[in-house]
C-alpha positions, 0 to 999 in steps of 0.5 A: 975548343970545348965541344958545348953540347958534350959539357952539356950532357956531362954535367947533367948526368946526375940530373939525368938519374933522378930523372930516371928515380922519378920516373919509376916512383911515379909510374909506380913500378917501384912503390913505397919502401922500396930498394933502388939501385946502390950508388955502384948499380947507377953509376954501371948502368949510367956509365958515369961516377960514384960520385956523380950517383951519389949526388943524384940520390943525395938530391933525391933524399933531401927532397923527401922522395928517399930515404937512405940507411947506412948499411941497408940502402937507399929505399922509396920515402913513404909519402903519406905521413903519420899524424905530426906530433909537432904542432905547427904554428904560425910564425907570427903568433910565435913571435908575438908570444915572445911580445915582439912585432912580426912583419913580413915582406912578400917577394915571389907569388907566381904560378910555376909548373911543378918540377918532377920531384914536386909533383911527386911530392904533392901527388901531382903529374909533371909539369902540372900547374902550381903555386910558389911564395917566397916570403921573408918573415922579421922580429922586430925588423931583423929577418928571421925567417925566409919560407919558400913554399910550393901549392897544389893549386887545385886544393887553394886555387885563391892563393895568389889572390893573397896579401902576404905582408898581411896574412902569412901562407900557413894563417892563409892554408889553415883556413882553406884548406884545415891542415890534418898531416905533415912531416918535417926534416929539420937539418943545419944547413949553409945557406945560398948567396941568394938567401944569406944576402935576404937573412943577412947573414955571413955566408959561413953563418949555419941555418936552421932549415926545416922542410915540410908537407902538408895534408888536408882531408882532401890531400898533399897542401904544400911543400915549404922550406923554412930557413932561419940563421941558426943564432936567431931562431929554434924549433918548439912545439907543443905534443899532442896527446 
């Protein structure tokens, strides 16, 4: 018979790494641009697999809290943004200038405490309070967008007093709290059962998904993942000279 506490412990060691990632950003003994332990360094230290060390440091490159170049390493992400040269637009006046109708269905407005690697991003402490959305955006009633955001509630504290099948989060942000920053990480990705199911799509389908964080004057705004079927929807934008 399986010893439950024993699978437990095995499955989370690579959970138990970021942990430890986390804990150093945030206590800023290790500060931007800084080396981490190699995949080799984790797994001696942790008593656990390259794989399993891998995986933790993958997890924490696509949050945005590393980055990782071939041949140098893994190294602590810069968290404060240069200026976008990507405008950002709201998803519904890009679909009403192709002269088609935007509609959206608000699923998920909740009060959530901030995971690690969240609080992080947003310069907040663990287990702090913020605000989580998850709404489906449509094109003449084909789903075509699903935005998952996190926000720092200290900067938008109205936000779940709001309507999102009739203002979308970025309309709703840029009027409280005027955007001056961001970053994007755009990538093809395959979606989850959860999300192909809500877009519609074959869980073969690729997505187009674009992360995301915003700045105000006053700080980190939001965390938004933007999911998209890769045959239905791409990325523009205007420069800003």
């Amino acid at each position: 018979m399986t010893n439950p506490i024993t699978k437990t412990v095995t499955k989370a060691k690579f959970t138990v790494i970021k942990q430890h990632i986390c804990d150093n950003i945030e206590s800023g003994q290790w500060q931007q641009h800084s080396k981490v332990p190699s995949e080799n360094e984790l797994a001696l230290e942790f008593n656990v697999s390259r794989m399993t060390a891998r995986r933790a440091l993958q997890e924490l490159t696509e949050q945005g809290l590393l980055v990782r170049t071939q041949g140098a390493g893994t190294f602590v992400a810069t968290f404060k943004s240069q200026s976008s040269l990507l405008e950002i637009r709201n998803i519904a006046d890009e679909i009403a200038q192709r002269g088609h109708l935007h509609s959206a269905q608000q699923l998920v407005l909740k009060e959530v405490n901030a995971s690690k690697e969240t609080a992080i991003l947003l310069n907040l402490k663990t287990d702090d309070k913020v605000f989580y959305s998850e709404v489906l955006h449509f094109e003449n009633d084909e789903a075509i967008q699903l935005e998952q955001r996190y926000v720092n509630q200290k900067l938008v504290p109205n936000y779940l007093q709001q309507d999102f099948s009739e203002m979308t989060p970025h309309e709703y942000l840029s009027s409280e709290a005027p955007l001056t920053e961001a970053t994007h990480e755009v990538e093809a990705v395959l979606a989850n059962k959860k999300v192909c199911q809500l877009l519609n799509i074959e869980s073969t389908s690729p997505c187009l998904q674009v992360k995301r964080r915003t700045w105000s004057s006053q700080g980190v705004v939001s965390l938004a993942t933007l999911t998209s079927p890769g045959d239905k929807y791409r990325l523009g934008g205007h420069l800003i000279f």
